[in-house]
Structure formats: C-alpha cells, structure tokens
N, CA and C atoms as a LAMMPS dump frame, in Angstrom:
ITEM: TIMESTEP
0
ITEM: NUMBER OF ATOMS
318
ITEM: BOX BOUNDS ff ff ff
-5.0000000000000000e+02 5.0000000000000000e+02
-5.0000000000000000e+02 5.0000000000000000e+02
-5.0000000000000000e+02 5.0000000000000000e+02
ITEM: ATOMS id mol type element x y z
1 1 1 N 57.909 355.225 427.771
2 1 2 C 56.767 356.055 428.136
3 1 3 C 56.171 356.675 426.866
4 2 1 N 54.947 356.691 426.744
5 2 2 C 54.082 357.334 425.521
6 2 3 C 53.882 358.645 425.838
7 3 1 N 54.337 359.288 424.722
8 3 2 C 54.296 360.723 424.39
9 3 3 C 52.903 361.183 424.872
10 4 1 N 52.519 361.834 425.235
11 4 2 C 51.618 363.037 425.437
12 4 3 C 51.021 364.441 425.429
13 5 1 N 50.14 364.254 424.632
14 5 2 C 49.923 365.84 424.077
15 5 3 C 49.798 366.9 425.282
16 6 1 N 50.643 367.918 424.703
17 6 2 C 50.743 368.738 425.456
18 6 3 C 50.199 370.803 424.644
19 7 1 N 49.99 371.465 425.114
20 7 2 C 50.242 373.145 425.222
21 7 3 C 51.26 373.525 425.922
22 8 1 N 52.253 374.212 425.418
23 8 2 C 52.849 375.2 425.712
24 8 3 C 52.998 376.513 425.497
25 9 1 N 53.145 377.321 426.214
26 9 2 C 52.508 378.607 426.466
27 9 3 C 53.815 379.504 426.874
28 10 1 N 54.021 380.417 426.346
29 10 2 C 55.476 381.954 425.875
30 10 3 C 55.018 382.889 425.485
31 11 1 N 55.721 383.657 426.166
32 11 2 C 54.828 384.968 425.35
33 11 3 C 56.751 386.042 425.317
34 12 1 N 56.207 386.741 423.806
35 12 2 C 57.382 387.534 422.932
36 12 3 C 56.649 388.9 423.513
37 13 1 N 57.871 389.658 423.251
38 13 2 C 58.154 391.482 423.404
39 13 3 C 57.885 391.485 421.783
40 14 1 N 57.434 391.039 421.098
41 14 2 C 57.102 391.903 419.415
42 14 3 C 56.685 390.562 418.72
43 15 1 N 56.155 390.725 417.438
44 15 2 C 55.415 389.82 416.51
45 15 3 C 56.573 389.286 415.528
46 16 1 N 57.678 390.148 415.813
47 16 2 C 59.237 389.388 414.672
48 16 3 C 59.298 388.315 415.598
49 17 1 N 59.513 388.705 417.143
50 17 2 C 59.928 387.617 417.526
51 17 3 C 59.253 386.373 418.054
52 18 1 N 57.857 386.641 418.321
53 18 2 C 56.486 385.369 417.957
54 18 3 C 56.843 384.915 416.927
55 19 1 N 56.611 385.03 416.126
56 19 2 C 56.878 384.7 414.431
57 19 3 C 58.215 383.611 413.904
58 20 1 N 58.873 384.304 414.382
59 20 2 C 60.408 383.824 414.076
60 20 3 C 60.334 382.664 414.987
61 21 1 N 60.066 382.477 416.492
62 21 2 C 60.266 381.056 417.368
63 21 3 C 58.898 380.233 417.189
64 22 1 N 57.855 380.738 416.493
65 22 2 C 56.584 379.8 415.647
66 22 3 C 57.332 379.158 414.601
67 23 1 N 57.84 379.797 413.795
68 23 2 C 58.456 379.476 411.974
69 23 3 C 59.343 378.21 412.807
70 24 1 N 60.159 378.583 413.698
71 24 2 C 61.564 377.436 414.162
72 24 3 C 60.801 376.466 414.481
73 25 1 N 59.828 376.643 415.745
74 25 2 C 59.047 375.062 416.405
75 25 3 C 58.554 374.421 415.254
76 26 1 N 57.691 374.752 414.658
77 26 2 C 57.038 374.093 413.827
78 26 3 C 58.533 373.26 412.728
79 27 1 N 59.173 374.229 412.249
80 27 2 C 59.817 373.456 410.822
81 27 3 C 61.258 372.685 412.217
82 28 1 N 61.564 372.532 413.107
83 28 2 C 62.238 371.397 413.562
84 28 3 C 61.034 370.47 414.029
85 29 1 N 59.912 369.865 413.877
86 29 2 C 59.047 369.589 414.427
87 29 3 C 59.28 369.417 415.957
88 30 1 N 58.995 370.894 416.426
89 30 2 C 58.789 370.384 418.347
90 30 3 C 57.88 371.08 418.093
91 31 1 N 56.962 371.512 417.649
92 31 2 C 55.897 371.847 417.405
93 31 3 C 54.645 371.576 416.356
94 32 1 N 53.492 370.865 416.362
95 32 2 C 52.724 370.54 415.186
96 32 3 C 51.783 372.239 414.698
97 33 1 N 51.795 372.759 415.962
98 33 2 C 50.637 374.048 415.511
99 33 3 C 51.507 375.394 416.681
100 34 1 N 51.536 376.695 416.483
101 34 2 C 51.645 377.767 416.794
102 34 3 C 50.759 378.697 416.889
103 35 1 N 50.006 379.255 417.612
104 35 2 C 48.91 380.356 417.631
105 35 3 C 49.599 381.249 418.154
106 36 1 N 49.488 382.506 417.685
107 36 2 C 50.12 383.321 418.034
108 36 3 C 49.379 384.444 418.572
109 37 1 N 48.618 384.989 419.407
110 37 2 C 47.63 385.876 419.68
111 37 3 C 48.454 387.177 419.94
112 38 1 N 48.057 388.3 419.401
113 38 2 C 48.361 389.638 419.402
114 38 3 C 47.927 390.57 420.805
115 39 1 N 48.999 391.376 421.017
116 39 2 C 48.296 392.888 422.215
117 39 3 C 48.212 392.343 423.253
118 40 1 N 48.528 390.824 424.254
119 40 2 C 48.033 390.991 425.268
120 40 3 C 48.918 391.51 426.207
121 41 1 N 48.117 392.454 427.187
122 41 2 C 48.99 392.98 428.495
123 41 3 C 49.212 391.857 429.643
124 42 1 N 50.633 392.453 429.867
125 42 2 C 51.251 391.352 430.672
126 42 3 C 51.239 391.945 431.834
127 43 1 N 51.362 391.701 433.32
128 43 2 C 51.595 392.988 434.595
129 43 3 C 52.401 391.646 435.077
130 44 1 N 53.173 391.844 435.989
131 44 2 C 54.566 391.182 436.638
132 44 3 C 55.299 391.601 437.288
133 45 1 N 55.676 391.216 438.142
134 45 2 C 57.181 391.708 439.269
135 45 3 C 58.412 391.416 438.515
136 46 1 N 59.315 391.878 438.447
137 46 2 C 60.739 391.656 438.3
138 46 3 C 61.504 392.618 439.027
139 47 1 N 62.496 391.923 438.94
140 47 2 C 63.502 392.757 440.251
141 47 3 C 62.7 393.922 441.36
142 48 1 N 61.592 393.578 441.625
143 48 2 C 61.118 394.406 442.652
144 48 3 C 60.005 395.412 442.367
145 49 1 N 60.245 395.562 441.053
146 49 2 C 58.682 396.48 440.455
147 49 3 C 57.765 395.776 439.505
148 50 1 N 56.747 396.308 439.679
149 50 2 C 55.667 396.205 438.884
150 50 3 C 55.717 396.931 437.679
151 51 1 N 55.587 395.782 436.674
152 51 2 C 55.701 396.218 435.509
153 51 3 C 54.925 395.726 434.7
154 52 1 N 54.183 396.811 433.436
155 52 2 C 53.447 396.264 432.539
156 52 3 C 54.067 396.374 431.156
157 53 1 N 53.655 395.148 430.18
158 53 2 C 54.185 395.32 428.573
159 53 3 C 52.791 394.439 427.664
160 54 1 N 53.027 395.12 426.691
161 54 2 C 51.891 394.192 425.732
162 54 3 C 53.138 393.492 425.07
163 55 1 N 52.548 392.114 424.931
164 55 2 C 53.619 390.729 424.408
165 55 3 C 52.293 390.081 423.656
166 56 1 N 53.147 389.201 422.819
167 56 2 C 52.167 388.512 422.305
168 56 3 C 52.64 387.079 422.59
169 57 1 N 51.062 386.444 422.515
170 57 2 C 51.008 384.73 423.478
171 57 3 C 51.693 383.705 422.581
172 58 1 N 52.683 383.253 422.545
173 58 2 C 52.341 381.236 421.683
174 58 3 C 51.548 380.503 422.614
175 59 1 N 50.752 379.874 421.977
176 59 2 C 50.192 378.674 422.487
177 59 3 C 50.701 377.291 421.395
178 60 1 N 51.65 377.13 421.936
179 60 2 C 52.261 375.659 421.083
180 60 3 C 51.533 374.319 421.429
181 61 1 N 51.403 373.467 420.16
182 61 2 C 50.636 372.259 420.472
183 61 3 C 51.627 371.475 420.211
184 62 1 N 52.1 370.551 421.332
185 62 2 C 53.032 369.432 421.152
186 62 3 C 52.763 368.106 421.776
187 63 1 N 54.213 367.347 422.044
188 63 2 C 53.583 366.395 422.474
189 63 3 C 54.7 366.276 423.754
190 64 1 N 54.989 365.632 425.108
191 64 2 C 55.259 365.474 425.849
192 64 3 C 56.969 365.051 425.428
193 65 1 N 57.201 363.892 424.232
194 65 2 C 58.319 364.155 424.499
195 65 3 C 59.581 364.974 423.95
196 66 1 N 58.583 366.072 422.842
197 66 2 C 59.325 367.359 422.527
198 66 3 C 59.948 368.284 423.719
199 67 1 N 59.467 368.263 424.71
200 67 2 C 59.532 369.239 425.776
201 67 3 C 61.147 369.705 425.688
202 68 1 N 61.591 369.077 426.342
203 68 2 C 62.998 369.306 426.656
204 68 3 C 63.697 370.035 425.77
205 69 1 N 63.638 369.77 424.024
206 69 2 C 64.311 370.346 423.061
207 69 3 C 63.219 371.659 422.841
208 70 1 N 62.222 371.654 422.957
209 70 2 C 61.452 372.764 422.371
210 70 3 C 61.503 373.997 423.782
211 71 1 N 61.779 373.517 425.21
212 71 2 C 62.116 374.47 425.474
213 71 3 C 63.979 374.999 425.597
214 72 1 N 64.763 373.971 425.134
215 72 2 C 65.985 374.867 425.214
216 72 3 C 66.167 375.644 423.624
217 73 1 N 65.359 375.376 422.546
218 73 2 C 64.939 376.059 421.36
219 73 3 C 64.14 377.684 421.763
220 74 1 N 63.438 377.413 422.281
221 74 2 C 62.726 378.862 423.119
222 74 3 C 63.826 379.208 423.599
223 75 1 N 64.572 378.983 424.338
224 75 2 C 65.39 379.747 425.034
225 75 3 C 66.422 380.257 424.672
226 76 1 N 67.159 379.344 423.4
227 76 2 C 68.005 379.849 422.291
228 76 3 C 67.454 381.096 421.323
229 77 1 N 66.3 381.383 421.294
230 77 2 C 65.806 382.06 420.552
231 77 3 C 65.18 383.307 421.002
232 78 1 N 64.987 383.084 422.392
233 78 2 C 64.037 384.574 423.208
234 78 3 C 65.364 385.122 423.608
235 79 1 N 64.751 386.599 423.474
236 79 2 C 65.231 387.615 424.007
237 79 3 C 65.564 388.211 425.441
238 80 1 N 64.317 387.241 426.176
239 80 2 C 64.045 387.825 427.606
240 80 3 C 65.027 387.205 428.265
241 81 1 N 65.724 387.727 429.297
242 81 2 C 66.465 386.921 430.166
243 81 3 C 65.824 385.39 430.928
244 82 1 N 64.649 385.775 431.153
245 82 2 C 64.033 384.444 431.991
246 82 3 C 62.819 384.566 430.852
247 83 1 N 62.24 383.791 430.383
248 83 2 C 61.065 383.725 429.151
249 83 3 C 60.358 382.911 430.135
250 84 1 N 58.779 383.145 429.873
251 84 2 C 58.019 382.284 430.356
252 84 3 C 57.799 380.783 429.407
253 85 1 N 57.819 380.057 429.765
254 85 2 C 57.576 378.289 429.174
255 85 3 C 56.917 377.776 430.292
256 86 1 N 55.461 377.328 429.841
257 86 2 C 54.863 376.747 430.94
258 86 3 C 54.164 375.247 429.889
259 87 1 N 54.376 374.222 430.414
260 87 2 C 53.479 373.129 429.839
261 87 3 C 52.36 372.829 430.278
262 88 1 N 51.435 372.99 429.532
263 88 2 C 49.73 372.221 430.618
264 88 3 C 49.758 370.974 429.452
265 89 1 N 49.777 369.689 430.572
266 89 2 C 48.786 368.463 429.594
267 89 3 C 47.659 368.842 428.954
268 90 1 N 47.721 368.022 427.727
269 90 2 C 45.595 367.672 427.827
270 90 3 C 45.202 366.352 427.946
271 91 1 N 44.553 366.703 428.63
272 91 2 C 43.811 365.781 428.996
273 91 3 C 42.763 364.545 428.734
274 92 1 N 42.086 365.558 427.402
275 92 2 C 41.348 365.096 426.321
276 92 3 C 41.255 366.097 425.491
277 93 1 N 40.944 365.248 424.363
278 93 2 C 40.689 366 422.776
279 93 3 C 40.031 365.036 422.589
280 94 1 N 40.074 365.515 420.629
281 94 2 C 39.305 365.079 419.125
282 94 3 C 40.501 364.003 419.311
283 95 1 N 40.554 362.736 419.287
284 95 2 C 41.041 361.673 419.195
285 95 3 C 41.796 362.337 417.618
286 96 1 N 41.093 362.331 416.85
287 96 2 C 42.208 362.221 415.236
288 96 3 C 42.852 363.578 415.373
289 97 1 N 42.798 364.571 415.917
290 97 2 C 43.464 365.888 416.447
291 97 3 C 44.196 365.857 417.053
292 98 1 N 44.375 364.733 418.385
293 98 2 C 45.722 364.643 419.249
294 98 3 C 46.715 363.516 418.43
295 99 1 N 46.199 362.849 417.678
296 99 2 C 47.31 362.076 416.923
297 99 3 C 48.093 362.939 415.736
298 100 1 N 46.883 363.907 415.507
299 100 2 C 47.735 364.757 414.197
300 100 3 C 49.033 365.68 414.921
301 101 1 N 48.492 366.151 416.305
302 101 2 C 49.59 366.657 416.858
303 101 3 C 50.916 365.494 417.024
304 102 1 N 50.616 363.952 417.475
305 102 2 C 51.869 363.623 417.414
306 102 3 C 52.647 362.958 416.322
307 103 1 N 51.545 363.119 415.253
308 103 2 C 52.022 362.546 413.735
309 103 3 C 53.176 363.484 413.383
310 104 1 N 53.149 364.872 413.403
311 104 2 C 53.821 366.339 413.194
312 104 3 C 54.651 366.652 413.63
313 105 1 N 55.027 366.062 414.914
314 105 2 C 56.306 366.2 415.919
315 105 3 C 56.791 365.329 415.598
316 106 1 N 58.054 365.453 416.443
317 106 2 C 59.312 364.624 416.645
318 106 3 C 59.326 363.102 417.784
C-alpha cells in the first residue's frame, strides 16, 4: 500500500512540551514539518466536568505510513494521560509539497 500524506493534530499543556515532541517527530523522521501554534483555548469534559486550558496545537505533516510509530512516540512523550492524536488525510496538495513530505519521512 502507498503511503499517504497525512496531518496530524495534538495539542501540549506548555511550549517545552510542543517543542520537545516537534524537535523528536521531525529528527526520527515521523514527521517532515511541525507547526506549532500558541494560546489556543481548549473547553472539554473529563471525568465529568467541564474544563478549560490554553494548550498549544501541533499540526504534524506526515505520511500515512508513519502513523503507528509517530503516535506511540506522542504518547511516549505527552504528559496527558489520554493526549489527543487525530489523523485527517489530504486529499490534495502542491504535488512537489506532498512528495517533499514523503521524501522527509520514514
């Protein structure tokens, strides 16, 4: 099966720890790119309440068959008991942009 570019999407309790699981994806390549967006508020249920925190987003650019290692790497590395990891395909891109993503990975 041919790899497929993918986004994945986590969000950290602080910018050490964005930072630190960006620096890891990228240099094991399960990741070609890391964006890391600052301040956003999160609102959520857990154990029964509503709760708000400002976290900051990854938006990881990979490719389909990083998945598996790049999320038990997230998970070795977050703090949160349950971390969010969500994959969206794409669907389409810049043709020489989705190959650079899978030139960069694994």
């Amino acid at each position: 099966m041919q790899a497929k570019p993918q986004l994945v999407l986590t969000t950290c309790p602080d910018k050490e720890t964005a930072q630190d699981i960006a620096w890891q994806l990228v240099d094991l390549q399960l990741a070609a790119c890391v964006n890391i967006i600052a301040a956003i508020e999160s609102v959520y249920r857990w154990q029964d309440k509503i709760e708000s925190e400002t976290e900051y987003l990854l938006i990881i650019k990979t490719q389909s068959g990083c998945y598996t290692e790049l999320e038990n790497t997230i998970q070795a590395l977050h703090p949160y008991e349950l971390p969010e990891v969500v994959a969206v395909p794409i669907e389409a891109g810049l043709p020489a942009y989705l190959d650079w993503i899978n030139n960069n990975t694994k």
